[in-house]
C-alpha positions as CSV (number, residue, x, y, z in Angstrom):
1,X,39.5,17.8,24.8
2,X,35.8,18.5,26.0
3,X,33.7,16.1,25.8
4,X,31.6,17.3,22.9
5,X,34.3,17.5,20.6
6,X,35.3,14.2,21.2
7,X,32.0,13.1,20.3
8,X,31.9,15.1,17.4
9,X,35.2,13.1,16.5
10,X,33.9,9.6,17.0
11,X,30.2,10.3,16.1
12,X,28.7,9.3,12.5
13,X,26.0,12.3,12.5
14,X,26.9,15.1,10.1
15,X,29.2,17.9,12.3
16,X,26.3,20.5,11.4
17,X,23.5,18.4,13.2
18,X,26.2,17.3,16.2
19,X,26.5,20.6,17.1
20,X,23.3,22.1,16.7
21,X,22.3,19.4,19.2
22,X,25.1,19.6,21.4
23,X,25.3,23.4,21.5
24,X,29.0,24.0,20.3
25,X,29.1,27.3,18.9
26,X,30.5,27.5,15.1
27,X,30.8,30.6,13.7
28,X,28.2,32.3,15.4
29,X,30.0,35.5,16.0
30,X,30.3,36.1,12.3
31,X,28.3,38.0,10.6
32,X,28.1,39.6,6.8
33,X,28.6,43.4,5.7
34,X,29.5,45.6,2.7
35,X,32.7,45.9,4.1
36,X,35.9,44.2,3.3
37,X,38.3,43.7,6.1
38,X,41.2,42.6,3.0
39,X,40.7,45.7,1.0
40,X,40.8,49.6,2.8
41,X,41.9,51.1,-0.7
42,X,39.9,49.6,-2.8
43,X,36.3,50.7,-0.5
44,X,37.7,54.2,-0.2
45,X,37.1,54.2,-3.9
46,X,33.8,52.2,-4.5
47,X,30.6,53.6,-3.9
48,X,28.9,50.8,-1.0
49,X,25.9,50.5,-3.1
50,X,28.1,48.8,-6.1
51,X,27.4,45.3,-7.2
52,X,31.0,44.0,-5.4
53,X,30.4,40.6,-3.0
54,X,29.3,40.9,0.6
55,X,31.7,39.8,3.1
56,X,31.5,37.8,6.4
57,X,33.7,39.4,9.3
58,X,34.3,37.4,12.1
59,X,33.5,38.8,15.7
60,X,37.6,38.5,16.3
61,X,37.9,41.3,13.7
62,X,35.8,43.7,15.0
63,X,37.6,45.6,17.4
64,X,37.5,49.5,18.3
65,X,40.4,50.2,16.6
66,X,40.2,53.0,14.5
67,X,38.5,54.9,16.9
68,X,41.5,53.6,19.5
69,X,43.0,57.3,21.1
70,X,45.8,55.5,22.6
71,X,48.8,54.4,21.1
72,X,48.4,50.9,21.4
73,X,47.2,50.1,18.0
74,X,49.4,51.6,14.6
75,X,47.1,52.7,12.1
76,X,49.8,54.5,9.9
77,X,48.4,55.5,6.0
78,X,44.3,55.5,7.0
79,X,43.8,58.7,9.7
80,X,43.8,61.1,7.2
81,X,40.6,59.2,5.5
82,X,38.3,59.2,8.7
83,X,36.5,62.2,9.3
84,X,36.3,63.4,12.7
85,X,32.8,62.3,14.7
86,X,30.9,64.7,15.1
87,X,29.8,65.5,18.8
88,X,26.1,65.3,18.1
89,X,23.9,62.7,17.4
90,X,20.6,63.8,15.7
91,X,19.3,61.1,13.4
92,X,15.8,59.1,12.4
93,X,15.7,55.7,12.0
94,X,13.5,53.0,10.7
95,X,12.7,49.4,12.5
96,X,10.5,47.1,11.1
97,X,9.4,43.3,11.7
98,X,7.8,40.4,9.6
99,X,7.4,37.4,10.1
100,X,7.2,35.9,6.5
101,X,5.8,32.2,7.4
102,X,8.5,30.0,5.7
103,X,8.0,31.7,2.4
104,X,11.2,32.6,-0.1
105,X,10.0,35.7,-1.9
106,X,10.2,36.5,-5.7
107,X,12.4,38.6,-7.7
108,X,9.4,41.2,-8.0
109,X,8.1,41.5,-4.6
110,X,8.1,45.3,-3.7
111,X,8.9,46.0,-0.3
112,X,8.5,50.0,-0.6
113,X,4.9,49.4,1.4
114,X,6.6,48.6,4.4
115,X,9.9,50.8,4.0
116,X,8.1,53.9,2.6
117,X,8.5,56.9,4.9
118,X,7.9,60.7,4.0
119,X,11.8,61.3,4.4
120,X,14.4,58.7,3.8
121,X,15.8,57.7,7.2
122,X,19.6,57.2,8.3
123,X,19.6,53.8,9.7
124,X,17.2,50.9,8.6
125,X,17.1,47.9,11.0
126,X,15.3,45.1,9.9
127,X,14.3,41.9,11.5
128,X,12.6,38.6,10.0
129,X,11.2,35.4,11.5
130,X,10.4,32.4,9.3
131,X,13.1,33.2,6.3
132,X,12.7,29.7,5.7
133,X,10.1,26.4,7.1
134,X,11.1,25.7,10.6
135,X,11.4,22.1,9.9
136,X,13.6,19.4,11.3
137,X,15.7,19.7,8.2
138,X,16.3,23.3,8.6
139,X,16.5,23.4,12.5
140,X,19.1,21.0,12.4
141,X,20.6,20.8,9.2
142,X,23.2,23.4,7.9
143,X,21.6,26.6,7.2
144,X,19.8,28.1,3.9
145,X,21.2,31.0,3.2
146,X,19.3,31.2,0.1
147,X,16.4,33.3,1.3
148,X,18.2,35.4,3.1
149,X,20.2,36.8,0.0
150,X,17.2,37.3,-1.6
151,X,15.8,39.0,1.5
152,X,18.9,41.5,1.0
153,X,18.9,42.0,-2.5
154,X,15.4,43.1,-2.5
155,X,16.0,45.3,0.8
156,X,18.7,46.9,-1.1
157,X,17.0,47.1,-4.5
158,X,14.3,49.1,-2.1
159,X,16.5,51.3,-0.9
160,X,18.6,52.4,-3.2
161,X,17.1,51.4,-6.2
162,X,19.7,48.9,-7.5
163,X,18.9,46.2,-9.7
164,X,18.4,42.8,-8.3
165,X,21.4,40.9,-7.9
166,X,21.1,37.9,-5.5
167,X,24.6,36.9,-6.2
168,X,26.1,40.0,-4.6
169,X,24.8,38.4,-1.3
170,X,26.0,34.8,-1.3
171,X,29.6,35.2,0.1
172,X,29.5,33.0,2.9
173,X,31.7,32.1,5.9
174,X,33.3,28.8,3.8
175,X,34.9,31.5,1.5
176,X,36.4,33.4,4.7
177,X,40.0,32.5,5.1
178,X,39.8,31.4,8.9
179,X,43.4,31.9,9.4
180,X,42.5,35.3,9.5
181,X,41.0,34.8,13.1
182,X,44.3,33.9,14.6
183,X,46.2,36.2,13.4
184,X,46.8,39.5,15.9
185,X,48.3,41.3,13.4
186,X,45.4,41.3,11.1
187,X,42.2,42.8,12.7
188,X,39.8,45.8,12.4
189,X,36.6,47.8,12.5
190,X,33.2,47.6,10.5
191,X,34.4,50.7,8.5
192,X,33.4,51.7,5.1
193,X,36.3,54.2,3.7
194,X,34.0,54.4,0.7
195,X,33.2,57.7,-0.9
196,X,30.0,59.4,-2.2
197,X,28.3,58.2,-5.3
198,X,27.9,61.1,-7.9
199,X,25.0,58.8,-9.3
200,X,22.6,60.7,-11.8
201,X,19.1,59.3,-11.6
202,X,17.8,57.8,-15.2
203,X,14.3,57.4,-16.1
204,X,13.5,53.3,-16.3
205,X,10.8,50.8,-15.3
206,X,12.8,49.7,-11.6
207,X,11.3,51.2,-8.8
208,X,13.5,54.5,-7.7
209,X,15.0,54.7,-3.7
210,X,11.9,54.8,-1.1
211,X,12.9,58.7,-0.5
212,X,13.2,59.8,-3.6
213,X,16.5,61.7,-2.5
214,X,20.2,59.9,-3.6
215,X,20.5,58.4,-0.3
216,X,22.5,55.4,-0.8
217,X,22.9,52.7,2.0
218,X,25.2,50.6,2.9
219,X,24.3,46.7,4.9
220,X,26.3,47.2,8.2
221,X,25.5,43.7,9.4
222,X,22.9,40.9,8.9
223,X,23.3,37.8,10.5
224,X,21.1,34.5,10.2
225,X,20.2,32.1,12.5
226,X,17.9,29.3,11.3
227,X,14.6,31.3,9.9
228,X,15.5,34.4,12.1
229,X,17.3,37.3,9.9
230,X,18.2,40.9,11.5
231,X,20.6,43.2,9.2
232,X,21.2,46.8,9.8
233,X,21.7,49.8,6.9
234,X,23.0,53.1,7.0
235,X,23.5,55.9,5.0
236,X,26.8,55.7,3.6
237,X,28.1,59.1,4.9
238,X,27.3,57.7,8.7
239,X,29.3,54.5,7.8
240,X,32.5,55.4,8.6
241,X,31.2,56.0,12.1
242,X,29.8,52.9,12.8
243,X,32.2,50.5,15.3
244,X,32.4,47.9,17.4
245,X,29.9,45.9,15.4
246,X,29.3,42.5,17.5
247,X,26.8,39.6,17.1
248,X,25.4,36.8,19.7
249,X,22.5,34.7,19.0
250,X,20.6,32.9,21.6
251,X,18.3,29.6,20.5
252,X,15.8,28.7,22.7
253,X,13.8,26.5,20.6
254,X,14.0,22.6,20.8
255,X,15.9,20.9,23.9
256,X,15.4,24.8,25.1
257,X,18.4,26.2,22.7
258,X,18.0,25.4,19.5
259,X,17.7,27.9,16.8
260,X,13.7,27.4,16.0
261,X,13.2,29.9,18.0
262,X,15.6,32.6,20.3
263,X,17.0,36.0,19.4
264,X,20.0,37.8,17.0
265,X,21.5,40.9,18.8
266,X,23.3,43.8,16.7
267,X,25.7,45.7,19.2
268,X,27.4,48.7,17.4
269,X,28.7,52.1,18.4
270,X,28.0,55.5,16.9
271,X,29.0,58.8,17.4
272,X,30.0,58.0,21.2
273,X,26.5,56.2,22.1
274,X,26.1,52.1,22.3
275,X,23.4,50.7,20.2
276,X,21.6,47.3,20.6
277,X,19.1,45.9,18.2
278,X,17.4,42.2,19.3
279,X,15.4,40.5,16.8
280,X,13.5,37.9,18.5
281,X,11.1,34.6,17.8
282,X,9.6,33.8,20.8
283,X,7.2,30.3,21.9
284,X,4.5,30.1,20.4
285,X,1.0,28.5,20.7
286,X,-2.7,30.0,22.3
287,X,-2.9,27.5,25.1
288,X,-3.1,28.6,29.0
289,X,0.6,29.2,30.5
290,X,2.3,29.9,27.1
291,X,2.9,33.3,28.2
292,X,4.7,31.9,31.1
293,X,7.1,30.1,28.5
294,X,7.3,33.5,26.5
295,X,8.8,35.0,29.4
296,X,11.1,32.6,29.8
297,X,12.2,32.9,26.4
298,X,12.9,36.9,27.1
299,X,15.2,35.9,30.5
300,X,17.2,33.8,28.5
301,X,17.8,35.8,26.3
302,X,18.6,38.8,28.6
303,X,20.9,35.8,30.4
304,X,22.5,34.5,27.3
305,X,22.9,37.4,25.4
306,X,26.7,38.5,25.4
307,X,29.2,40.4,23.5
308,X,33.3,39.8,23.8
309,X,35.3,43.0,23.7
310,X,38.9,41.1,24.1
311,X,42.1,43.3,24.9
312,X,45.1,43.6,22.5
313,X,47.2,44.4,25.4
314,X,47.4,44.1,29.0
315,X,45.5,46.8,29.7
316,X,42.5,46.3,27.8
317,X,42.0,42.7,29.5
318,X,39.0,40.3,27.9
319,X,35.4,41.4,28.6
320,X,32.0,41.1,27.7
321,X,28.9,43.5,28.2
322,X,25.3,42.5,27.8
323,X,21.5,44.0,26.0
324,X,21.3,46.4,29.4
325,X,24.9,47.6,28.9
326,X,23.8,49.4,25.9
327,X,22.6,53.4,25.8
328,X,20.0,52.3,23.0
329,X,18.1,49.4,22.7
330,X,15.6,48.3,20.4
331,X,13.6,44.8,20.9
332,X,11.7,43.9,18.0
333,X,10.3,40.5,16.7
334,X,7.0,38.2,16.7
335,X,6.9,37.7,20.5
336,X,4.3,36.0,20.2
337,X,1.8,37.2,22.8
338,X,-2.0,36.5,22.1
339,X,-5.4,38.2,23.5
340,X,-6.2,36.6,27.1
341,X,-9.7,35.9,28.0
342,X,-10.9,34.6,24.6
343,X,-14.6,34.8,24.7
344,X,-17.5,35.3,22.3
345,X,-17.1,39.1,23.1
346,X,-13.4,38.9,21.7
347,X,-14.7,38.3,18.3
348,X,-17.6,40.4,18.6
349,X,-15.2,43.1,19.4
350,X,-12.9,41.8,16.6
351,X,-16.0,42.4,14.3
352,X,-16.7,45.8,15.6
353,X,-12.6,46.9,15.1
354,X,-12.3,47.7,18.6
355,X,-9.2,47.5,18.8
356,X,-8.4,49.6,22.2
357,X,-11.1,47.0,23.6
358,X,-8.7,44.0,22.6
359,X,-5.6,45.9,24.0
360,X,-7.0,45.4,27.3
361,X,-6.6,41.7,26.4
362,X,-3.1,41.8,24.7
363,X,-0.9,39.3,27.3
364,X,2.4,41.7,26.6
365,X,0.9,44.2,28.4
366,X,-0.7,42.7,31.2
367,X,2.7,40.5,31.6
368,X,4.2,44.3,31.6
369,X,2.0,45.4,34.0
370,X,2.1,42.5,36.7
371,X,6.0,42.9,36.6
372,X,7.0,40.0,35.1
373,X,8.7,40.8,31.8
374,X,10.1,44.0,30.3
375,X,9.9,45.9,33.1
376,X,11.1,49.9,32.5
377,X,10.6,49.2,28.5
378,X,8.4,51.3,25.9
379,X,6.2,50.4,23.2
380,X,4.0,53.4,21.4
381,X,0.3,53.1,21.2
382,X,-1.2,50.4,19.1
383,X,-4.2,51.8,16.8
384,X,-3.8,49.2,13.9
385,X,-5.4,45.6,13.8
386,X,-3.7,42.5,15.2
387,X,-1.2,41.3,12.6
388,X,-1.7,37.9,13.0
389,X,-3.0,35.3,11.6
390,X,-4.3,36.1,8.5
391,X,-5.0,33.3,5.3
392,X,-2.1,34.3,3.6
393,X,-2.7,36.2,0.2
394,X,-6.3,37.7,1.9
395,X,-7.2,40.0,4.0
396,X,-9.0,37.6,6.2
397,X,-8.4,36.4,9.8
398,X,-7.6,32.5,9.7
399,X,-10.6,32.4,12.4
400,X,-13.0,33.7,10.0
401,X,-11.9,31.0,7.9
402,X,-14.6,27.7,7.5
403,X,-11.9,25.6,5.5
404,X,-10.8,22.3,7.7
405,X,-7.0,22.6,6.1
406,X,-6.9,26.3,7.4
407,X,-5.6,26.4,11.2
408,X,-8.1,28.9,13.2
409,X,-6.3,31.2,15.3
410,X,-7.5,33.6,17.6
411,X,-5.9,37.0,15.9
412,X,-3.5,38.5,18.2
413,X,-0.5,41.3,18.3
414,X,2.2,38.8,17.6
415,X,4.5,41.5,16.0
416,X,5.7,44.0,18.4
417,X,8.7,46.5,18.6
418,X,9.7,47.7,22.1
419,X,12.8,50.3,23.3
420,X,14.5,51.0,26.0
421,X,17.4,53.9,26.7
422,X,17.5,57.8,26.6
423,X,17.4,59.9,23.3
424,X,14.9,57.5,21.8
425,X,11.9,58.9,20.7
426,X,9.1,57.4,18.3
427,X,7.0,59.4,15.5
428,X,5.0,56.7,14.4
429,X,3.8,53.2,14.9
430,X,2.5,51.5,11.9
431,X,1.4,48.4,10.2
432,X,1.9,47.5,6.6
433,X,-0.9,45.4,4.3
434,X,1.1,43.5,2.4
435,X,0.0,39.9,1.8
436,X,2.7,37.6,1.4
437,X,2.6,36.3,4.3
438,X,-0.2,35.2,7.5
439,X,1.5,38.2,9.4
440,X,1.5,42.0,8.6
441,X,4.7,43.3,8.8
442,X,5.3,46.5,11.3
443,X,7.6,48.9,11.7
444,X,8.0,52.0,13.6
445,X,10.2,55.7,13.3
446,X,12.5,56.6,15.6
447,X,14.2,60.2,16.0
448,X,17.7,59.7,17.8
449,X,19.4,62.2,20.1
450,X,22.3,61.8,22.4
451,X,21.0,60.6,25.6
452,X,24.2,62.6,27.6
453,X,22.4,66.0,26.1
């Protein structure tokens, strides 16, 4: 028996604190989706944007199964309800960041701001820092998941119009039947075998889907670690395609791995090309050097960052492939970089809106450019203000601020959404103005090709 488990045997702290602090992993591969592992027959026939519970699939269940060529793996009753992948790969998606500073948001907040795009995309991914206060409590203490169902519901509510129903997100890992993870006769994919919703728009007060169309979407994944939340939508006709969804989270917050701060990686497959999303909270604070403990945060990351692929027979022996393994990869978060140099020019500039002036200033870039972190990655031209730190509720920079209980802080492109790969192209690179929080949240467009074309 290691060590820490004997500790966790003998020890009077609560198991949840024990091994936050001692770094035992519980449950972190699992993660929560419309799809339900128990019941193929019942999704084929139940639109994914019905009020039925979430479910949590462990990473054990998650294999490439149905997409398996070989004849390793019996899938008798279920070919005849996966349509054939098509060859090409030609789709938009939409990736956007907020960090919401600790604040649970109510029934009526209307994300369609910040999701609003001229035409509806085909994959949502959606990252947020702060779902809850990054306090001792919650940093060691079992999570709140609270916040993050309400984060879903009104995602979903946004997207396809539902009503609000926070309920249809609280299926947690305690109601998972754990047995399930030892059993090798009982796995499978992220697959939705659901079938298209006939749904006939009605006039009423709720807000209709961002688009406008009868896109309907479907929550691939979302996965929570302490205030961090990513979670990834589709259109339900691409559904079925999605596999090999896999999670890893990485804390390097207190002690240098606890879950104040660190990253949640999304690895899935579509249509034949790898996909990695990496939503990311990285060190904070203004002071000389903290860039240097930024970048660390990103090599650990890189480092720490893995996702198992084990074998179901000898010749598919256990592996595990990293962020650079992937064909796609999308790196989005509050990094946390601030403006160099700060003198009495930065805020005369600041004043002025020179933003391109600023840029120059913006420690990402110049860490970029000197070599030292994210070397060979993109990130489109910045022409909005810095997103941070505004007096939350205002449209005023906290440094503007003469209050003594307001914390001055130099403002600063915290909120940043980076790419690397082939067949990744961006159309826009945007800000929203919503107030809620002392961030603005950002997203950006992305049109997806094959990167073998």
């Amino acid at each position: 028996m290691r060590q820490e488990e004997k500790f966790l045997k003998s020890n009077s702290w609560p198991k949840t604190v024990a091994r936050k602090w001692l770094n035992i992993k519980g449950g972190s591969d699992e993660f929560d989706s419309d799809y339900d592992p128990k019941d193929f027959l019942k999704r084929s026939l139940k639109s994914c944007s019905d009020d039925g519970p979430s479910t949590v699939v462990p990473e054990d269940l998650s294999e490439e199964w149905l997409m398996e060529t070989s004849n390793e793996i019996e899938r008798p009753g279920f070919d005849h309800l996966v349509p054939p992948v098509s060859p090409d790969l030609d789709l938009r998606m939409f990736v956007g960041t907020w960090n919401v500073g600790g604040k649970t948001p109510e029934d009526d907040l209307n994300l369609n701001d910040w999701l609003k795009t001229k035409t509806s995309a085909d994959i949502y991914v959606l990252g947020f820092q702060e779902i809850v206060p990054l306090n001792a409590g919650n940093v060691l203490g079992q999570e709140d998941y609270s916040p993050a169902a309400k984060w879903l519901s009104l995602i979903r509510h946004s997207l396809n119009g539902d009503s609000i129903d926070h309920k249809h997100q609280q299926s947690r890992i305690s109601s998972f039947d754990s047995s399930l993870l030892h059993d090798d006769e009982y796995f499978g994919d992220i697959l939705s075998l659901s079938s298209s919703s006939n749904s006939s728009s009605s006039e009423d007060d709720s807000p209709s889907p961002i688009s406008g169309t009868q896109n309907k979407y479907c929550l691939a994944a979302s996965k929570q670690m302490v205030g961090l939340l990513l979670c990834v939508w589709v259109r339900e006709e691409l559904y079925h395609h999605i596999t090999s969804l896999k999670v890893s989270c990485v804390g390097t917050g207190i002690m240098g791995y606890l879950g104040n701060k660190g990253s949640i990686s999304i690895s899935m497959t579509m249509q034949q090309q790898t996909f990695c999303f990496v939503c990311t909270h990285l060190a904070s604070g203004e002071k000389e050097g903290a860039e240097t403990r930024r970048n660390m945060d990103v090599v650990e990351i890189f480092k720490k960052t893995r996702f198992s692929h084990s074998g179901r027979s000898p010749r598919r022996p256990f592996t595990s492939y990293s962020i650079l393994d992937h064909d796609k990869i999308i790196w989005l978060g509050d990094l946390n970089y601030r403006l160099a140099s700060i003198c009495g020019e930065t805020y005369e500039q600041l004043e002025r809106n020179d933003w391109q002036a600023l840029l120059e200033k913006d420690q990402l870039r110049l860490e970029q450019k000197a070599g030292r972190v994210f070397q060979g990655w993109e990130e489109g031209d910045i022409y909005f203000g810095p997103t941070y730190k505004y007096i939350t509720n205002s449209d005023t920079y906290a440094y503007q601020t003469s209050s003594p209980k307001q914390k001055r802080r130099t403002p600063a492109w915290c909120d940043r959404i980076l790419w690397k790969g082939e067949g990744l192209k961006q159309e826009c690179y945007f800000r929203s103005e919503s107030r809620f929080s002392d961030h603005r949240p950002v997203y950006s467009v992305f049109t997806v090709t094959d990167s073998n074309q």
